[in-house]
DSSP file (Angstrom, degrees, kcal/mol; ACC not computed):
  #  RESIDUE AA STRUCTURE BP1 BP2  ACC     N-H-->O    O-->H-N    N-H-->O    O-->H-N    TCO  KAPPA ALPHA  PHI   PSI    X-CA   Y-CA   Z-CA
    1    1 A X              0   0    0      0, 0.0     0, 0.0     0, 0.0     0, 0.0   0.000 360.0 360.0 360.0 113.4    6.5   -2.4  -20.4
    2    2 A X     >  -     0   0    0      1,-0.1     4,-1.5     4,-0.0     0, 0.0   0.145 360.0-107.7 -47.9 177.7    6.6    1.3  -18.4
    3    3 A X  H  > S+     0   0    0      2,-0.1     4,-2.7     3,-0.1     5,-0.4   0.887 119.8  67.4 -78.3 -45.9    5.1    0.9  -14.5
    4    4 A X  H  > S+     0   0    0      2,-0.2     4,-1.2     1,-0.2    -1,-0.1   0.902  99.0  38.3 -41.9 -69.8    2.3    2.7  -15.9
    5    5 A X  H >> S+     0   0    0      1,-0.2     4,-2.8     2,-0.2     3,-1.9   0.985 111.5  71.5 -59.2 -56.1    0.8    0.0  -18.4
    6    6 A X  H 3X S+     0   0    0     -4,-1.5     4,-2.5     1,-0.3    -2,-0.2   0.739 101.2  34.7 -11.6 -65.4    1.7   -2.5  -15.6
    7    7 A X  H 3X S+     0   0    0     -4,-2.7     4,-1.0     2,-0.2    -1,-0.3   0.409 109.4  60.9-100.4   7.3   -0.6   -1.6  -13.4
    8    8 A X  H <X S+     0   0    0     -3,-1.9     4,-2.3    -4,-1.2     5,-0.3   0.681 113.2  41.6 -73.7 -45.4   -3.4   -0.8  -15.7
    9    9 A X  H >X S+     0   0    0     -4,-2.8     4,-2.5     2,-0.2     3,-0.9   0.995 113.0  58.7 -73.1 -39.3   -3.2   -4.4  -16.9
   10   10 A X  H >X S+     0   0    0     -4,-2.5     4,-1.7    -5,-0.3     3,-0.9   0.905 113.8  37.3 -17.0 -80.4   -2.7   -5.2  -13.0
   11   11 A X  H 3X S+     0   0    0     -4,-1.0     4,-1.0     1,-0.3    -1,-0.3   0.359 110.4  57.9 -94.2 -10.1   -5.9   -3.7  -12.5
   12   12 A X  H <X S+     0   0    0     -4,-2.3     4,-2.8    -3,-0.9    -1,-0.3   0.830 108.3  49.8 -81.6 -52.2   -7.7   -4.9  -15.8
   13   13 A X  H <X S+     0   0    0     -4,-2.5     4,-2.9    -3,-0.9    -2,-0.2   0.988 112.7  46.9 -70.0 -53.6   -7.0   -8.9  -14.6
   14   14 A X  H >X S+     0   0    0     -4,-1.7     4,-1.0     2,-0.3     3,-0.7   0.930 112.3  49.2 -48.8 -76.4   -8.4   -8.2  -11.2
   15   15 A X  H 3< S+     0   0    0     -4,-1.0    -1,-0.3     1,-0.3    -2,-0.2   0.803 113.0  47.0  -9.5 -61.4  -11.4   -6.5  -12.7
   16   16 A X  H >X S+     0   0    0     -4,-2.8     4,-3.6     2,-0.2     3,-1.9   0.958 114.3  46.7 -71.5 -53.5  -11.7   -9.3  -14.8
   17   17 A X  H <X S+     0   0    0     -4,-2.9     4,-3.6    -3,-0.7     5,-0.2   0.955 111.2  52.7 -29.9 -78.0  -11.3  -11.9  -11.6
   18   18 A X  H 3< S+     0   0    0     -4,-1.0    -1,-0.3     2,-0.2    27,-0.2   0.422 109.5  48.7 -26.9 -13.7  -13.7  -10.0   -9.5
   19   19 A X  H <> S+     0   0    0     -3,-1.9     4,-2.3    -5,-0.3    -1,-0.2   0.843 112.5  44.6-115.5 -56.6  -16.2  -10.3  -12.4
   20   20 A X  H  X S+     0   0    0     -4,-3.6     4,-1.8     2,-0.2     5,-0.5   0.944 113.7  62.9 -55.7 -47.9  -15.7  -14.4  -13.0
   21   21 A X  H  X>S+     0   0    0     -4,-3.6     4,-3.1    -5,-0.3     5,-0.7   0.995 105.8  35.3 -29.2 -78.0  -15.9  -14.4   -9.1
   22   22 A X  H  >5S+     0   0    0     -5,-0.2     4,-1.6     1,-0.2    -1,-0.3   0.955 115.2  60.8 -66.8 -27.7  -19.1  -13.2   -8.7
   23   23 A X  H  <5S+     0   0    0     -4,-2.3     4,-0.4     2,-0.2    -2,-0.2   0.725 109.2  37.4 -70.2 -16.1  -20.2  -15.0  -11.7
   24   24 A X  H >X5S+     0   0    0     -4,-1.8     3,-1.1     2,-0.2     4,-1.0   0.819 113.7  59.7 -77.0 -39.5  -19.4  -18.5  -10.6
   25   25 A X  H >X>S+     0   0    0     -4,-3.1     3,-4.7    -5,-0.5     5,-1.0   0.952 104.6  48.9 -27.4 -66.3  -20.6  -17.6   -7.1
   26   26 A X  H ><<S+     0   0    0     -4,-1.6     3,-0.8    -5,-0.7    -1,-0.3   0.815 110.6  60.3 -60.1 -37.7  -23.7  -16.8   -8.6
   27   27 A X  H <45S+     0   0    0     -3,-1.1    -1,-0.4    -4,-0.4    -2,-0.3   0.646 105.2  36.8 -23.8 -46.0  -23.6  -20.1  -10.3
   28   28 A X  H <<5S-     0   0    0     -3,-4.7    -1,-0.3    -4,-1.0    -2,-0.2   0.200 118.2-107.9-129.7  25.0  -23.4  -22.4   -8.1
   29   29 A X  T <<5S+     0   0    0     -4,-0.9    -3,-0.2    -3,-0.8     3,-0.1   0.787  85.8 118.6  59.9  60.6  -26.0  -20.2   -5.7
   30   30 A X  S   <S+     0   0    0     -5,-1.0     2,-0.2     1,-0.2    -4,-0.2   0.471  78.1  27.6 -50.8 -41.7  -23.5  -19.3   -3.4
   31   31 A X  S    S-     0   0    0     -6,-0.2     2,-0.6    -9,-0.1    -2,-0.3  -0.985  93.2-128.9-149.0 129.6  -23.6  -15.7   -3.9
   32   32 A X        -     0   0    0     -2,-0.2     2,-4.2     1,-0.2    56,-0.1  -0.379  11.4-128.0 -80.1  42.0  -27.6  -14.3   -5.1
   33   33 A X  S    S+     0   0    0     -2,-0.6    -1,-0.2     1,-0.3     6,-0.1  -0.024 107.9  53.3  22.6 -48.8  -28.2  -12.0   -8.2
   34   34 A X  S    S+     0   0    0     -2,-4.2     2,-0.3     4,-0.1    -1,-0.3   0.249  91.6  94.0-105.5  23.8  -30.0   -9.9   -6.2
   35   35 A X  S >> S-     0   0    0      1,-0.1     4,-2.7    44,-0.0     3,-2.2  -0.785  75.9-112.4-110.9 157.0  -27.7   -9.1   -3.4
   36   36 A X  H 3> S+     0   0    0     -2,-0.3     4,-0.7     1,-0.3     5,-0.1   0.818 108.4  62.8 -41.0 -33.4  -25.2   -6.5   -2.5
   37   37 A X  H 3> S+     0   0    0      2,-0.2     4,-1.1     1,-0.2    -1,-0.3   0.841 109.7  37.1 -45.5 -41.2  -22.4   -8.7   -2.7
   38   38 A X  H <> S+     0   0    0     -3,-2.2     4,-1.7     1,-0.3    -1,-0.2   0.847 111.9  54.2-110.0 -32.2  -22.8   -9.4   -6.1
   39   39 A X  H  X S+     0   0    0     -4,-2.7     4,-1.2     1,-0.2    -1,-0.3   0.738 116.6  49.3 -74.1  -5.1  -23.9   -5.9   -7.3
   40   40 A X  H  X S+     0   0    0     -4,-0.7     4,-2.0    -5,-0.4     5,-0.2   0.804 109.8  44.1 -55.8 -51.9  -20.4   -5.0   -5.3
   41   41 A X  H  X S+     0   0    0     -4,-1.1     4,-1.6     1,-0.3     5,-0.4   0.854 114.7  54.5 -90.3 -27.7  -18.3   -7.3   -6.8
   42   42 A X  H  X S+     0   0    0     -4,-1.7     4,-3.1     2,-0.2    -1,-0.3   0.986 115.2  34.6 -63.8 -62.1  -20.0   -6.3  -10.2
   43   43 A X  H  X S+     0   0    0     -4,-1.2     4,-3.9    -5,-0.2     5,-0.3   0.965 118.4  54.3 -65.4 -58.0  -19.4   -2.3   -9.9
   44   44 A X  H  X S+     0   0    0     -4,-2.0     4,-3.3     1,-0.3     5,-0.4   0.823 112.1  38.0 -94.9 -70.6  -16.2   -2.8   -8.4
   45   45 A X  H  X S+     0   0    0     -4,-1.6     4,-1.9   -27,-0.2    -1,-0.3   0.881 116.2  56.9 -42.6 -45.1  -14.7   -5.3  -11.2
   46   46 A X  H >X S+     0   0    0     -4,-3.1     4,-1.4    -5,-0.4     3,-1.4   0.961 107.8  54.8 -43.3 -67.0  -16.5   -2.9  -14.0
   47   47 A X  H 3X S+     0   0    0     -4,-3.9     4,-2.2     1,-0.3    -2,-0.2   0.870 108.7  40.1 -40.8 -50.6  -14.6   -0.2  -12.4
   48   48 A X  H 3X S+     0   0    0     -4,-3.3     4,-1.5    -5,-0.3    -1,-0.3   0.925 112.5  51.9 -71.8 -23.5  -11.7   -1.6  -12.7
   49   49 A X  H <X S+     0   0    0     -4,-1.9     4,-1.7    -3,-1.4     5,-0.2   0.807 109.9  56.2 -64.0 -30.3  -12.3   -3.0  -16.4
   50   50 A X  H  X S+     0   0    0     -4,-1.4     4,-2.8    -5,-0.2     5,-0.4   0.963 103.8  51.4 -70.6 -66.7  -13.4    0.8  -17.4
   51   51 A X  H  X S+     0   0    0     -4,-2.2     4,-2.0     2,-0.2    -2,-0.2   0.843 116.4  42.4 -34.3 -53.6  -10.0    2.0  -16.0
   52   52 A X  H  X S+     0   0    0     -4,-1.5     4,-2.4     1,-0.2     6,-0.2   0.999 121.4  43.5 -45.1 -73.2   -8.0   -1.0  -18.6
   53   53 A X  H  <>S+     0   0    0     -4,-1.7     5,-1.7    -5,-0.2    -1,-0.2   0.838 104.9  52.4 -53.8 -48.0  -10.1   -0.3  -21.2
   54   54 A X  H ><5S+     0   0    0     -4,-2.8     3,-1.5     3,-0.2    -1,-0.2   0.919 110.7  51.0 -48.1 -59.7  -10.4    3.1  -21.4
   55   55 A X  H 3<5S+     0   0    0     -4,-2.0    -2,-0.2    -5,-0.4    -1,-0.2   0.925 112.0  49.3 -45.6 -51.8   -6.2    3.5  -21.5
   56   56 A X  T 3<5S-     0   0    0     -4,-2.4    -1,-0.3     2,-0.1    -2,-0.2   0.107 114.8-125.3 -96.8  24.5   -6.0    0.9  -24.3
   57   57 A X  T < 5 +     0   0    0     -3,-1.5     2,-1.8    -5,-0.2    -3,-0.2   0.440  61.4 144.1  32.3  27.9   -8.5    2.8  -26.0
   58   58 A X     >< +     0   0    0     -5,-1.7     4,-1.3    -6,-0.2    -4,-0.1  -0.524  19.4 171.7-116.1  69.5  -11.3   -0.2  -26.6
   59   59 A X  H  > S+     0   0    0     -2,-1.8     4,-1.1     2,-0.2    -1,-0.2   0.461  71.8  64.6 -45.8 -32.1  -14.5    2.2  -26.1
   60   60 A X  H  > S+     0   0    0      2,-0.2     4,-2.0     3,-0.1    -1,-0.2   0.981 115.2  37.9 -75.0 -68.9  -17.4   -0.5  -27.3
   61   61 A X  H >> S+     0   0    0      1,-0.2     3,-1.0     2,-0.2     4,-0.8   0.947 113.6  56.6 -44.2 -60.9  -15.8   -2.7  -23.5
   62   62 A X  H 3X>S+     0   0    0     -4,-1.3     4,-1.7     1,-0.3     5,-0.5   0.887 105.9  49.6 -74.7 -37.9  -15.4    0.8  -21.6
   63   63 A X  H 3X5S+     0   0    0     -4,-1.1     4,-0.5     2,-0.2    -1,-0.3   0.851 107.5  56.7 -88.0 -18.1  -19.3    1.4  -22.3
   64   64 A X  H <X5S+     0   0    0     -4,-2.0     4,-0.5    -3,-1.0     3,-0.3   0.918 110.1  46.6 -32.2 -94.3  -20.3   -2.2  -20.9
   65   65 A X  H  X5S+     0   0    0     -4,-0.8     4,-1.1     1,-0.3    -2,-0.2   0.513 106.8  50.7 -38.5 -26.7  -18.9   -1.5  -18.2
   66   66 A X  H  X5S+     0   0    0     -4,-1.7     4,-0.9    -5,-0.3     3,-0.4   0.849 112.4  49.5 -93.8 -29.9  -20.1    1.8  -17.3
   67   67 A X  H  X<S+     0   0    0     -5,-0.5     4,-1.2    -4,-0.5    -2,-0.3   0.921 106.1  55.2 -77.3 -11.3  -23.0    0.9  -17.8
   68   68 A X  H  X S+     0   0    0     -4,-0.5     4,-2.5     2,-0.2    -1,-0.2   0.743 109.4  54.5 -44.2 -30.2  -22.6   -2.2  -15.6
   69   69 A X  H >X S+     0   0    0     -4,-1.1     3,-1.7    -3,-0.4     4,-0.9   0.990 102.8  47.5 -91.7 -87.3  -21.6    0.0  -13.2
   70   70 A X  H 3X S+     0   0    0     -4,-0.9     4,-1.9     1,-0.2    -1,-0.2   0.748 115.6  50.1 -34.2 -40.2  -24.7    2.5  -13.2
   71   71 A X  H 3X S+     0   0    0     -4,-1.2     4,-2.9    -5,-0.3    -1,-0.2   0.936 111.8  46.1 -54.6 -55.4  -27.0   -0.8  -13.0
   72   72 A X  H << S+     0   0    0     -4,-2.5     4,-0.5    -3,-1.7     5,-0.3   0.981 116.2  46.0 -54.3 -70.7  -24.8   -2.2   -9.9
   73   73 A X  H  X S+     0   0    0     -4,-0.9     4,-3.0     1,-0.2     5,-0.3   0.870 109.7  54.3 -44.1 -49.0  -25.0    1.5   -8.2
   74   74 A X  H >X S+     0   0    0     -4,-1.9     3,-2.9    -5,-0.3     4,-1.3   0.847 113.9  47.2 -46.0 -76.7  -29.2    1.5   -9.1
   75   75 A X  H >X S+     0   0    0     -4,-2.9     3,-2.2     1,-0.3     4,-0.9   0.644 116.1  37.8 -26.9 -93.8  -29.2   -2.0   -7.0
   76   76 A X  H 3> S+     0   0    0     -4,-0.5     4,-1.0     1,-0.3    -1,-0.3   0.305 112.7  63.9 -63.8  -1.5  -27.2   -1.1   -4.0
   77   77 A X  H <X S+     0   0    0     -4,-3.0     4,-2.7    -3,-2.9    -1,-0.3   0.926 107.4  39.5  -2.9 -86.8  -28.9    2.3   -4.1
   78   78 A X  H <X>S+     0   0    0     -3,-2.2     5,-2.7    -4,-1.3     4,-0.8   0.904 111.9  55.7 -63.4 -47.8  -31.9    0.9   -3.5
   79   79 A X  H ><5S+     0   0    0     -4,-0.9     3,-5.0     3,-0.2     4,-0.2   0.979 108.9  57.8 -29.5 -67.6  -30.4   -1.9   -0.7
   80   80 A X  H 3<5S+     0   0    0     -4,-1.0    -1,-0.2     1,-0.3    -2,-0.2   0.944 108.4  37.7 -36.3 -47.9  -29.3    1.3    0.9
   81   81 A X  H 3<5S-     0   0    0     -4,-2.7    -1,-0.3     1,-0.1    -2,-0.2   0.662 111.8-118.6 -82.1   4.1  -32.8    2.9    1.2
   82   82 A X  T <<5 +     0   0    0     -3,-5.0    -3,-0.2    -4,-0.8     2,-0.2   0.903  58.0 162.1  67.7  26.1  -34.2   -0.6    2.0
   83   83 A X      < -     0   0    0     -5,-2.7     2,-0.2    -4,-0.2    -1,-0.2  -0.673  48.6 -97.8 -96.8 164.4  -36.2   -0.2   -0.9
   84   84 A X        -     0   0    0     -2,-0.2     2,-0.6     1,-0.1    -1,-0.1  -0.522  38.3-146.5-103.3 148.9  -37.7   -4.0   -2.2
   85   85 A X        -     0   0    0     -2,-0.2    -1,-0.1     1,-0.1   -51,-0.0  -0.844  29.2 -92.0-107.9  97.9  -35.5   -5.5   -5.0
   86   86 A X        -     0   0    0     -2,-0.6     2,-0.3     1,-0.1    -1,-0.1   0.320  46.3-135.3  -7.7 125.9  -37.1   -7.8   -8.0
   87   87 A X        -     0   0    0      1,-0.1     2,-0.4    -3,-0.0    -1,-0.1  -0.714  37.7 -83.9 -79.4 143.8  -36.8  -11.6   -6.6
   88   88 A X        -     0   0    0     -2,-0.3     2,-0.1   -56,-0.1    -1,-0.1  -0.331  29.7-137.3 -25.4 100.8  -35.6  -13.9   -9.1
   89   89 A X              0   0    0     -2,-0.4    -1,-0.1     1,-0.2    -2,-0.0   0.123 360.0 360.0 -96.3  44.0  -38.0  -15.3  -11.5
   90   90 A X              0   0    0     -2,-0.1    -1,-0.2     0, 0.0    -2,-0.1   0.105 360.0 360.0 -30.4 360.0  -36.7  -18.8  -11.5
C-alpha cells in the first residue's frame, strides 16, 4: 500500500466514524437532528467519504454523499441567517 491509498482509506474510516458519531448521538438524543452539530458532523464525514470514494471509483456512494453534503450546507445555511428550521415531528 503507497502513502497515497493510505491516507485516502485514513480519511474514508474517519468519514465513516464521524458519520456513526453523529448518528448514535442522535440516537440516544444527545445530539438533535436539527442542529448544527449534527448537520456539521454530517457534511464534514460526507466530505470525507466523497474524497474515499471517489479515488476507489464507487460513484453510486460518492453521489450519497454529495448530496448529503448539499442538504447539511442548506441546514447550516439557514442556522447561519437565523432562518427557522423544521422541528422534529415526533
Amino acid at each position: 500500500m503507497n502513502m497515497t491509498s493510505f491516507i485516502i482509506d485514513a480519511l474514508g474510516w474517519i468519514g465513516s466514524l464521524i458519520l456513526i458519531i453523529a448518528y448514535f448521538q442522535n440516537s440516544r438524543n444527545k445530539i438533535n437532528a436539527q442542529s448544527p452539530l449534527y448537520q456539521f458532523l454530517n457534511v464534514l464525514g460526507s466530505i470525507l467519504l466523497i474524497v474515499n470514494t471517489v479515488y476507489y471509483g464507487a460513484y453510486p456512494s460518492s453521489v450519497v454523499n454529495i448530496v448529503w453534503v448539499f442538504i447539511g450546507l442548506h441546514y447550516l445555511n439557514k442556522y447561519r441567517k437565523n432562518e427557522p428550521v423544521p422541528a422534529s415531528q415526533n
